[in-house]
C-alpha positions as a Markdown table, in Angstrom:
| # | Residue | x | y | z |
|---|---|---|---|---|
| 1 | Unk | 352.6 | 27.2 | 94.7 |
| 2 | Unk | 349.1 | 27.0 | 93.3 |
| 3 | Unk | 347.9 | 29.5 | 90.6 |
| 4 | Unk | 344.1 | 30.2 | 89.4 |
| 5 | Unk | 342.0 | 32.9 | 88.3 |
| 6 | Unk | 339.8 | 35.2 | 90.0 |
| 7 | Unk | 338.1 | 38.1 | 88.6 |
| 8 | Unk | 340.4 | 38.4 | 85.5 |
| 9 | Unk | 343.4 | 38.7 | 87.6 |
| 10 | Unk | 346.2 | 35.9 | 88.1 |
| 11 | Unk | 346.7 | 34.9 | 92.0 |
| 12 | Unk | 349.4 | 32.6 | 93.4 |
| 13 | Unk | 349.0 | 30.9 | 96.7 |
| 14 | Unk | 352.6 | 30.7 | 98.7 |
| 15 | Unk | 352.6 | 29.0 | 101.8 |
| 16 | Unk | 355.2 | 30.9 | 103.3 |
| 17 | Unk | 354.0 | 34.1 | 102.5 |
| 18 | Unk | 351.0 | 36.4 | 101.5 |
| 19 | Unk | 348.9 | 36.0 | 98.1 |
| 20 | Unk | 350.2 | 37.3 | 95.1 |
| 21 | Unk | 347.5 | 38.8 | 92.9 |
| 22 | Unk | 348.8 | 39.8 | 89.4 |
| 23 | Unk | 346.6 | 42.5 | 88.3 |
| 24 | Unk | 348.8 | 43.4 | 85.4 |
| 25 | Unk | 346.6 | 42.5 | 82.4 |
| 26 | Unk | 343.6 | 44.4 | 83.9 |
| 27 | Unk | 342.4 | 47.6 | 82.1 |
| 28 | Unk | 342.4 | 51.3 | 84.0 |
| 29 | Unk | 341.8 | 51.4 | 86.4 |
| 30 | Unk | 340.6 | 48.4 | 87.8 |
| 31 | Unk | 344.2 | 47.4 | 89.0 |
| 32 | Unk | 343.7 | 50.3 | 91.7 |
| 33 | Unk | 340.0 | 49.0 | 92.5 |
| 34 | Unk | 340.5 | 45.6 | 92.8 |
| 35 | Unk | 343.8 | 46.6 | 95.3 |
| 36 | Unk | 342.4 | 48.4 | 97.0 |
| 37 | Unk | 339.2 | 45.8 | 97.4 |
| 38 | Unk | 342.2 | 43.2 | 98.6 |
| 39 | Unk | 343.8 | 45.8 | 100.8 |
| 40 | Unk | 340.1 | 46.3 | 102.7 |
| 41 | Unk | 339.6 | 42.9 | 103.2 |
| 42 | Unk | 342.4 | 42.2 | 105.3 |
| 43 | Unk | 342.2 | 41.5 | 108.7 |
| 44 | Unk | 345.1 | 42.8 | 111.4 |
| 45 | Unk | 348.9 | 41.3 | 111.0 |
| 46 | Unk | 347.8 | 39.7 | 107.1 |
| 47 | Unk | 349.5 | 41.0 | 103.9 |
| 48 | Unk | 348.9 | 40.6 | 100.6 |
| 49 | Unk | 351.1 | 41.0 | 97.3 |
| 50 | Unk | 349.8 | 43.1 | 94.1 |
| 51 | Unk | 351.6 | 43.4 | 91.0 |
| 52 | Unk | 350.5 | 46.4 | 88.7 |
| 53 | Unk | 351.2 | 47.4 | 85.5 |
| 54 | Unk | 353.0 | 50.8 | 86.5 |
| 55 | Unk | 354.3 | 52.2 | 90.0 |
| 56 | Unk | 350.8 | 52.9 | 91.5 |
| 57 | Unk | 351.3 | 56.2 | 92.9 |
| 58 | Unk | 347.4 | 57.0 | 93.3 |
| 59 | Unk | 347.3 | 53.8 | 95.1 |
| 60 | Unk | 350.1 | 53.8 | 97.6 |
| 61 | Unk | 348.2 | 57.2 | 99.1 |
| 62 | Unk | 345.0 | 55.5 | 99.6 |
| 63 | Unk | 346.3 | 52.9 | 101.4 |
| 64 | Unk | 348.6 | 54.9 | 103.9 |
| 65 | Unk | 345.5 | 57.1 | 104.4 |
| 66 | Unk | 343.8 | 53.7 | 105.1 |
| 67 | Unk | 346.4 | 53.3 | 107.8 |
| 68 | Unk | 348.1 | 50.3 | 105.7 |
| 69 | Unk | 351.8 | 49.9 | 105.5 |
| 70 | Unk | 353.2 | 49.4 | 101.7 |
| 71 | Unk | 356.4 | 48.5 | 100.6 |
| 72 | Unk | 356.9 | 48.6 | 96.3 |
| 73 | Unk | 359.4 | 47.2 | 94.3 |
| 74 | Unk | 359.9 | 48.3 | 90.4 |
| 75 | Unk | 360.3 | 45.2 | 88.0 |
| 76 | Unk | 362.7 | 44.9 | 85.5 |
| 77 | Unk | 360.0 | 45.5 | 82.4 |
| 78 | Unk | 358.4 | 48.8 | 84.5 |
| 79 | Unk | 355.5 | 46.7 | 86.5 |
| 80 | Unk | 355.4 | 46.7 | 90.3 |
| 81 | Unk | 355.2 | 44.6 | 93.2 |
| 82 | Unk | 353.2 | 46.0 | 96.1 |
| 83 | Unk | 353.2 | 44.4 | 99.3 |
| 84 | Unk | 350.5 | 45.7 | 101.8 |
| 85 | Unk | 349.9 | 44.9 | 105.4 |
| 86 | Unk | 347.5 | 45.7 | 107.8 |
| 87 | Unk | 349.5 | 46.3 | 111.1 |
| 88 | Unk | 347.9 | 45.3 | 114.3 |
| 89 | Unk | 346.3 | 48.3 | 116.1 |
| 90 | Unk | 348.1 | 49.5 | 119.9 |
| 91 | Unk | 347.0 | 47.7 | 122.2 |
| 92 | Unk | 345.9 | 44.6 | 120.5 |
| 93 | Unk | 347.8 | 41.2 | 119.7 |
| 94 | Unk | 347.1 | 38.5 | 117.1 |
| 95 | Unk | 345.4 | 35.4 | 118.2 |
Protein backbone atom coordinates (compact mmCIF):
# COMPACT_ATOMS: atom_id res chain seq x y z
CA UNK A 1 0.00 0.00 0.00
CA UNK A 2 1.34 3.43 -0.88
CA UNK A 3 0.20 6.58 1.05
CA UNK A 4 0.78 10.42 -0.10
CA UNK A 5 -0.87 13.62 0.13
CA UNK A 6 -3.23 15.32 -2.08
CA UNK A 7 -5.07 18.41 -1.34
CA UNK A 8 -4.65 18.21 2.39
CA UNK A 9 -6.27 14.83 2.52
CA UNK A 10 -4.40 11.41 3.19
CA UNK A 11 -4.94 8.77 0.21
CA UNK A 12 -3.83 5.09 0.23
CA UNK A 13 -3.44 3.19 -2.97
CA UNK A 14 -4.65 -0.69 -2.61
CA UNK A 15 -4.09 -2.82 -5.37
CA UNK A 16 -6.94 -4.97 -4.75
CA UNK A 17 -9.31 -2.53 -4.21
CA UNK A 18 -10.51 1.25 -4.62
CA UNK A 19 -8.58 4.42 -3.23
CA UNK A 20 -8.88 5.31 0.16
CA UNK A 21 -9.02 9.07 0.61
CA UNK A 22 -8.95 10.08 4.36
CA UNK A 23 -10.63 13.36 4.52
CA UNK A 24 -10.87 13.32 8.28
CA UNK A 25 -8.59 16.22 9.20
CA UNK A 26 -10.23 18.60 6.66
CA UNK A 27 -12.28 21.57 7.99
CA UNK A 28 -16.35 21.89 7.13
CA UNK A 29 -17.19 21.30 4.90
CA UNK A 30 -14.71 20.50 2.56
CA UNK A 31 -14.86 16.66 3.48
CA UNK A 32 -18.41 16.75 1.49
CA UNK A 33 -16.79 18.88 -1.41
CA UNK A 34 -13.89 17.07 -2.02
CA UNK A 35 -16.26 13.62 -1.92
CA UNK A 36 -18.22 14.55 -3.86
CA UNK A 37 -15.42 15.95 -6.40
CA UNK A 38 -13.95 12.12 -6.14
CA UNK A 39 -17.47 10.70 -6.49
CA UNK A 40 -17.86 12.89 -10.03
CA UNK A 41 -14.83 11.81 -11.36
CA UNK A 42 -15.41 8.27 -11.52
CA UNK A 43 -15.94 6.51 -14.58
CA UNK A 44 -18.65 3.37 -14.78
CA UNK A 45 -17.85 0.05 -12.59
CA UNK A 46 -14.87 2.22 -10.40
CA UNK A 47 -15.22 2.86 -6.62
CA UNK A 48 -13.62 4.81 -4.39
CA UNK A 49 -13.25 4.77 -0.45
CA UNK A 50 -13.81 8.17 1.81
CA UNK A 51 -13.35 8.34 5.36
CA UNK A 52 -15.14 11.41 7.13
CA UNK A 53 -15.03 12.77 10.24
CA UNK A 54 -18.88 12.02 11.08
CA UNK A 55 -21.57 9.85 9.27
CA UNK A 56 -22.09 12.11 6.26
CA UNK A 57 -25.69 12.17 5.99
CA UNK A 58 -25.80 15.44 3.60
CA UNK A 59 -23.52 13.52 1.48
CA UNK A 60 -24.92 10.05 1.10
CA UNK A 61 -28.15 12.00 -0.59
CA UNK A 62 -26.14 13.72 -3.06
CA UNK A 63 -24.61 10.88 -4.24
CA UNK A 64 -27.84 8.49 -4.62
CA UNK A 65 -29.45 11.57 -6.39
CA UNK A 66 -26.18 11.33 -8.50
CA UNK A 67 -27.29 7.83 -9.30
CA UNK A 68 -24.17 6.38 -7.17
CA UNK A 69 -24.37 3.43 -4.94
CA UNK A 70 -22.89 4.05 -1.20
CA UNK A 71 -22.31 1.66 1.26
CA UNK A 72 -21.03 3.44 5.06
CA UNK A 73 -19.53 1.81 7.84
CA UNK A 74 -19.30 3.74 11.45
CA UNK A 75 -15.70 3.52 13.05
CA UNK A 76 -15.02 2.76 16.38
CA UNK A 77 -13.94 6.56 17.42
CA UNK A 78 -17.38 8.01 15.40
CA UNK A 79 -15.57 8.57 11.79
CA UNK A 80 -16.91 6.82 8.72
CA UNK A 81 -15.88 4.87 5.87
CA UNK A 82 -17.86 5.50 2.69
CA UNK A 83 -17.48 3.36 -0.23
CA UNK A 84 -19.05 4.82 -3.47
CA UNK A 85 -19.41 3.19 -6.84
CA UNK A 86 -20.57 4.28 -10.04
CA UNK A 87 -22.61 1.24 -11.44
CA UNK A 88 -22.48 0.57 -15.05
CA UNK A 89 -25.58 2.02 -16.89
CA UNK A 90 -28.34 -0.75 -18.66
CA UNK A 91 -27.29 -1.61 -21.47
CA UNK A 92 -23.60 -1.05 -21.34
CA UNK A 93 -20.57 -3.42 -20.24
CA UNK A 94 -17.09 -2.54 -18.97
CA UNK A 95 -14.27 -2.83 -21.42
Amino acid sequence: MHASRSSGAAIAEDRIGPAEHDLRGLPCPLPLERAVELADALAPDQAVCVLTPQRPLPLLDLLVARGLRVTTSLLDDGSARVLIHRPVPHGQTCA
